[in-house]
N, CA, C and O atoms as a GROMACS GRO file, in nm:
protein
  276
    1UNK      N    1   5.630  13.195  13.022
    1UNK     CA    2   5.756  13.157  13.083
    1UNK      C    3   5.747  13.183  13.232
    1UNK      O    4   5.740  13.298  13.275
    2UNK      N    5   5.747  13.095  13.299
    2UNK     CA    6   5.755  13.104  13.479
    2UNK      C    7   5.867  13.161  13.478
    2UNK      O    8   5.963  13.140  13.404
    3UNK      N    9   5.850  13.266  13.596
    3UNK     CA   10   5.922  13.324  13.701
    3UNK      C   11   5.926  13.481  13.608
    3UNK      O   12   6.025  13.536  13.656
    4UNK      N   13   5.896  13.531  13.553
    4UNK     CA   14   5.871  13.659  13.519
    4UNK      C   15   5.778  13.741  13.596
    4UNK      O   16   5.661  13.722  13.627
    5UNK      N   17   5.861  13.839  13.620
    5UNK     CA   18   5.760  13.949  13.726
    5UNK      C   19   5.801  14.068  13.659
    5UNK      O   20   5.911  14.106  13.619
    6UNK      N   21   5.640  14.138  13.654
    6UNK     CA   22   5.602  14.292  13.615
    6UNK      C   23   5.663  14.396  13.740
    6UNK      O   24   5.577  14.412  13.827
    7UNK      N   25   5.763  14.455  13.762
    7UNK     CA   26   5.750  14.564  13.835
    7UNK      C   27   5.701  14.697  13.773
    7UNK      O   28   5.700  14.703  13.650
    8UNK      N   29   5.654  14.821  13.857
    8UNK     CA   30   5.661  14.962  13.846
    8UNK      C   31   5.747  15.002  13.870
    8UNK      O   32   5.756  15.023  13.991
    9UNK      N   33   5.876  15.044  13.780
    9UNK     CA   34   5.965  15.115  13.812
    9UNK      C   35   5.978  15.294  13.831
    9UNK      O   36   6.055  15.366  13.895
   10UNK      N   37   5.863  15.321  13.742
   10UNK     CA   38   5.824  15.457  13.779
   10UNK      C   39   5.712  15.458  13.720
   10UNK      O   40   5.657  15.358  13.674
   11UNK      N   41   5.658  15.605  13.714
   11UNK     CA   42   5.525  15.620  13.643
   11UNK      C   43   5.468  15.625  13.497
   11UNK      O   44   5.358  15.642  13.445
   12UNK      N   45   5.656  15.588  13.439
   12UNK     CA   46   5.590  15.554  13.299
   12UNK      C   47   5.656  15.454  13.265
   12UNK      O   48   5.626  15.411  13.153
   13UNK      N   49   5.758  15.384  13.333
   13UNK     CA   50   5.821  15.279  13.315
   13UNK      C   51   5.760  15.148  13.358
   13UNK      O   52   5.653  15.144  13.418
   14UNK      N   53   5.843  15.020  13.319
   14UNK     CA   54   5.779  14.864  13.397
   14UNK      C   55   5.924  14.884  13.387
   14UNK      O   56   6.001  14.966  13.336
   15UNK      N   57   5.936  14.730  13.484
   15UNK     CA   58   6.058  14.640  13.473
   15UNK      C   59   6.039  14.529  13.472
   15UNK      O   60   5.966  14.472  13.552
   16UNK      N   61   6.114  14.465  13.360
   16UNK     CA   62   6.043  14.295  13.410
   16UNK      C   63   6.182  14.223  13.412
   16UNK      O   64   6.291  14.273  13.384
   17UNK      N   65   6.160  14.117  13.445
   17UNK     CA   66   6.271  14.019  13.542
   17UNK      C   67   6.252  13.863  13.463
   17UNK      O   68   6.152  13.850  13.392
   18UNK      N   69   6.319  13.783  13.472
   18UNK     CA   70   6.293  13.633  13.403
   18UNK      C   71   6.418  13.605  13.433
   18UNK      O   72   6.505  13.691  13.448
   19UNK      N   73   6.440  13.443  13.446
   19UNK     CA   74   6.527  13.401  13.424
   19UNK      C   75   6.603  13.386  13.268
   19UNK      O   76   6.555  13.440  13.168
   20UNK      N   77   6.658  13.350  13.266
   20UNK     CA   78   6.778  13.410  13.162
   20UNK      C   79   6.725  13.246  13.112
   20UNK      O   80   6.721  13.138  13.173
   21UNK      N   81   6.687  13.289  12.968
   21UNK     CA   82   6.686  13.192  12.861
   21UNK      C   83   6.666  13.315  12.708
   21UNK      O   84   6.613  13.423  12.684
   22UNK      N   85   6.754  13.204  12.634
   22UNK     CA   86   6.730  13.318  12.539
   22UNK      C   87   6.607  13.309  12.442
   22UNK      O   88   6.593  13.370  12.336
   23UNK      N   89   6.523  13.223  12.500
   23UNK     CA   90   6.361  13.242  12.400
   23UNK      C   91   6.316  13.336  12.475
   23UNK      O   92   6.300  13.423  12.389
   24UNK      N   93   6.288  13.377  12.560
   24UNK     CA   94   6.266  13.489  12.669
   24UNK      C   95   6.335  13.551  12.660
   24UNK      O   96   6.340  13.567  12.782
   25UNK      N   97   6.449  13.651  12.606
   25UNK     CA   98   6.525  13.741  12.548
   25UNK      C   99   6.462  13.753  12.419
   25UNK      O  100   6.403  13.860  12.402
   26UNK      N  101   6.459  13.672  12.327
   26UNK     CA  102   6.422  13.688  12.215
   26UNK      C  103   6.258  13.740  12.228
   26UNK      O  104   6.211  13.826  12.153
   27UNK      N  105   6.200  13.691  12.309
   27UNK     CA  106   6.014  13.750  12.358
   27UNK      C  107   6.058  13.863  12.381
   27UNK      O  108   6.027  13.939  12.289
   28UNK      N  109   6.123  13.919  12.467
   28UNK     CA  110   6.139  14.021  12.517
   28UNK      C  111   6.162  14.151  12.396
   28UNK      O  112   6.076  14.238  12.399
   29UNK      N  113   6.252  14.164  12.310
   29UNK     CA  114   6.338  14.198  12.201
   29UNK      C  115   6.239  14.204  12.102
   29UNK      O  116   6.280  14.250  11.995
   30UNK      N  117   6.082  14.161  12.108
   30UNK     CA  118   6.004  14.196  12.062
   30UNK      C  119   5.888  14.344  12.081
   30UNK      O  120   5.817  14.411  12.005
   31UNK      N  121   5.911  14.344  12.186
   31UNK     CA  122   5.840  14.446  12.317
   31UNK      C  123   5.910  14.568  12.226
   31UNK      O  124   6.033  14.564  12.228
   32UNK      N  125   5.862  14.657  12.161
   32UNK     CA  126   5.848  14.773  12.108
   32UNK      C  127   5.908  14.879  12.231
   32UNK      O  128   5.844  14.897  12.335
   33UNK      N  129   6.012  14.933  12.209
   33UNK     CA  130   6.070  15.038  12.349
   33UNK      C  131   6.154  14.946  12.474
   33UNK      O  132   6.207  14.993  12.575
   34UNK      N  133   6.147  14.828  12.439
   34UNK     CA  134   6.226  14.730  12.549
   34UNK      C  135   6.363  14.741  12.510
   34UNK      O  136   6.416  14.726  12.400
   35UNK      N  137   6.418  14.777  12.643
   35UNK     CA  138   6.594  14.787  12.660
   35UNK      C  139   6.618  14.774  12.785
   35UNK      O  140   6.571  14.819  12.889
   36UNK      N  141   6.736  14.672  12.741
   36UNK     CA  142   6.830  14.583  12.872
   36UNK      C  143   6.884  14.676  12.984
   36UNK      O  144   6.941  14.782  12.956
   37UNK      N  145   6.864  14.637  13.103
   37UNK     CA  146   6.925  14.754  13.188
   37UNK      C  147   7.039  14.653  13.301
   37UNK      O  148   7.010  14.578  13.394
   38UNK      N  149   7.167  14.689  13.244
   38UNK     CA  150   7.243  14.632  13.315
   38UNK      C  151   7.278  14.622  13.459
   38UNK      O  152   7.324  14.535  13.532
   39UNK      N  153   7.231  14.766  13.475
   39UNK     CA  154   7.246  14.746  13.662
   39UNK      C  155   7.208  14.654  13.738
   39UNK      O  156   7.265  14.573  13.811
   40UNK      N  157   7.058  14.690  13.697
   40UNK     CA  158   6.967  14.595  13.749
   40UNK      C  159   6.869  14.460  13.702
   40UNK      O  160   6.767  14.408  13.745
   41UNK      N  161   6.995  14.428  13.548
   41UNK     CA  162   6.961  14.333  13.523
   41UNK      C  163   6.814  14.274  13.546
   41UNK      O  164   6.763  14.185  13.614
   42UNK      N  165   6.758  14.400  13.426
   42UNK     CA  166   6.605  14.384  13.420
   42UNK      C  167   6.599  14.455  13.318
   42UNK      O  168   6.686  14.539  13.294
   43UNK      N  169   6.459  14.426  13.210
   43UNK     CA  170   6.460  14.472  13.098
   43UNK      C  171   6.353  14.593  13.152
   43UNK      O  172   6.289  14.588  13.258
   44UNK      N  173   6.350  14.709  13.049
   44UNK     CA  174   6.253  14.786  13.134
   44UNK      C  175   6.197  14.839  12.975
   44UNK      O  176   6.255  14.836  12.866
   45UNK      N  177   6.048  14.891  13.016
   45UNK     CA  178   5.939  14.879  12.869
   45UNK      C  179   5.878  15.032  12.929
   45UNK      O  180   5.903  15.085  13.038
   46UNK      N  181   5.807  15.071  12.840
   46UNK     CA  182   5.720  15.192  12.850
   46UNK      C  183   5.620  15.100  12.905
   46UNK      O  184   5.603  14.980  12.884
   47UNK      N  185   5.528  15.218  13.013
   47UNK     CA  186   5.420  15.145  13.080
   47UNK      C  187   5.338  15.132  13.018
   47UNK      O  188   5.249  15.052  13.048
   48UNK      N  189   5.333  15.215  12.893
   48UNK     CA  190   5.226  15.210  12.766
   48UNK      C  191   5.224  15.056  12.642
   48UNK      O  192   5.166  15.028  12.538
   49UNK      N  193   5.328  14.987  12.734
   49UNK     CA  194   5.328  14.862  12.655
   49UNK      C  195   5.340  14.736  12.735
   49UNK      O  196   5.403  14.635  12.703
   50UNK      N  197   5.263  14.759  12.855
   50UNK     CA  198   5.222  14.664  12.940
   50UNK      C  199   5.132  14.554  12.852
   50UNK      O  200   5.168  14.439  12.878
   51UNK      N  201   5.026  14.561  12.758
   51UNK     CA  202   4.954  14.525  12.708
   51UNK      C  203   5.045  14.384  12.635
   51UNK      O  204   5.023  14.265  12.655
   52UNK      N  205   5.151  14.447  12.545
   52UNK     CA  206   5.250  14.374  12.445
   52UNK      C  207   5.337  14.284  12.540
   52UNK      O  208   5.380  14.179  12.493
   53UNK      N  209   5.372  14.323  12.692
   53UNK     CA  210   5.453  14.251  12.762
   53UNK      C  211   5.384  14.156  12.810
   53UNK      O  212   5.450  14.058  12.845
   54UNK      N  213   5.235  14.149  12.829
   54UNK     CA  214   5.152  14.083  12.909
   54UNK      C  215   5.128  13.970  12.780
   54UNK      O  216   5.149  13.854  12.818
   55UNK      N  217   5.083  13.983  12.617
   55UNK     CA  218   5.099  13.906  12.550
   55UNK      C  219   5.230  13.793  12.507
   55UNK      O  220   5.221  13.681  12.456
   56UNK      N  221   5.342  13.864  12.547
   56UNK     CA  222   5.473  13.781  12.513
   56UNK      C  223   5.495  13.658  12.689
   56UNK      O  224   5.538  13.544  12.705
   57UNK      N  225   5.452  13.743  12.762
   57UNK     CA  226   5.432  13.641  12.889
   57UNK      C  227   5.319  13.668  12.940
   57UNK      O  228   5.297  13.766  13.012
   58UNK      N  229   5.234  13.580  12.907
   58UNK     CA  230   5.075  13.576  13.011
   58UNK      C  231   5.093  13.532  13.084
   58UNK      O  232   4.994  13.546  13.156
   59UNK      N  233   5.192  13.453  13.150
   59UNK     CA  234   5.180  13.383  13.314
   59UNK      C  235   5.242  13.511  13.432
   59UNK      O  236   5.230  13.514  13.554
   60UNK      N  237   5.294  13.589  13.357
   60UNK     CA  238   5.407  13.711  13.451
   60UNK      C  239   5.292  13.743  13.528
   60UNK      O  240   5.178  13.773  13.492
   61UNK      N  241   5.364  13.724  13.682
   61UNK     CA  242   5.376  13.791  13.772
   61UNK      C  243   5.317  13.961  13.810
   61UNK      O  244   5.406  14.045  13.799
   62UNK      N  245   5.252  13.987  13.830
   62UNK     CA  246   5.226  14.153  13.870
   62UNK      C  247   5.251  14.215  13.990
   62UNK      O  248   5.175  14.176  14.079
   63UNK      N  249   5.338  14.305  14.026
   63UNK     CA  250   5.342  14.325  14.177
   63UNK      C  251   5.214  14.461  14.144
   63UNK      O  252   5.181  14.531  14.049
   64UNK      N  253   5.175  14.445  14.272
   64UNK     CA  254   5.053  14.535  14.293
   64UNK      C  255   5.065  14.656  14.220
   64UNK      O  256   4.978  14.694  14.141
   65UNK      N  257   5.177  14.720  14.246
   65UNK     CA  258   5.148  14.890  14.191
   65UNK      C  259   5.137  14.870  14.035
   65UNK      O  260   5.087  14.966  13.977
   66UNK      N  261   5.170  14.774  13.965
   66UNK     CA  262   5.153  14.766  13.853
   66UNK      C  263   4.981  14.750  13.794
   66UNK      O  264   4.957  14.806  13.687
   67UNK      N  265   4.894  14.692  13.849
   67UNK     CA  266   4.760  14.743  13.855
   67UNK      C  267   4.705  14.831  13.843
   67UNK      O  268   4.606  14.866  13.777
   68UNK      N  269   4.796  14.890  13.936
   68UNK     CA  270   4.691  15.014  14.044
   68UNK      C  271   4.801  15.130  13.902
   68UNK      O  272   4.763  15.247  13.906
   69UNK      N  273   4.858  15.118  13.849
   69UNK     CA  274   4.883  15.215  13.774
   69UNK      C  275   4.829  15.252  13.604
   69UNK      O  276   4.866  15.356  13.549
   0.00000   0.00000   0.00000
């Protein structure tokens, strides 16, 4: 799904971002530890399941620190 981006939200967190469709909610809602964060209207995952987020969207986006972590 275009326009999904991986952030580091901390050192054990991600955040990821998408436009709002609900097959991409429903991908998401698969992600084991994924919960909606209303503030910032971004779903946020254990960093330990980067692997599972990277399978539900292989085109996403990585901002750097997400690498390097």
């Amino acid at each position: 799904m275009t326009g999904t981006t991986i952030f580091l939200h901390d050192e054990y967190t991600l955040r990821v971002s998408f436009p709002y469709s609900q097959a991409a909610v429903d991908a998401m809602k698969t992600v084991e530890g994924a919960t909606w964060d209303k503030g910032s209207k971004t779903w946020r995952t254990p960093l330990a399941k980067l692997d599972a987020v990277l399978r539900v969207f292989p085109d996403a986006a990585m901002a750097p620190e997400v690498a390097l972590a």
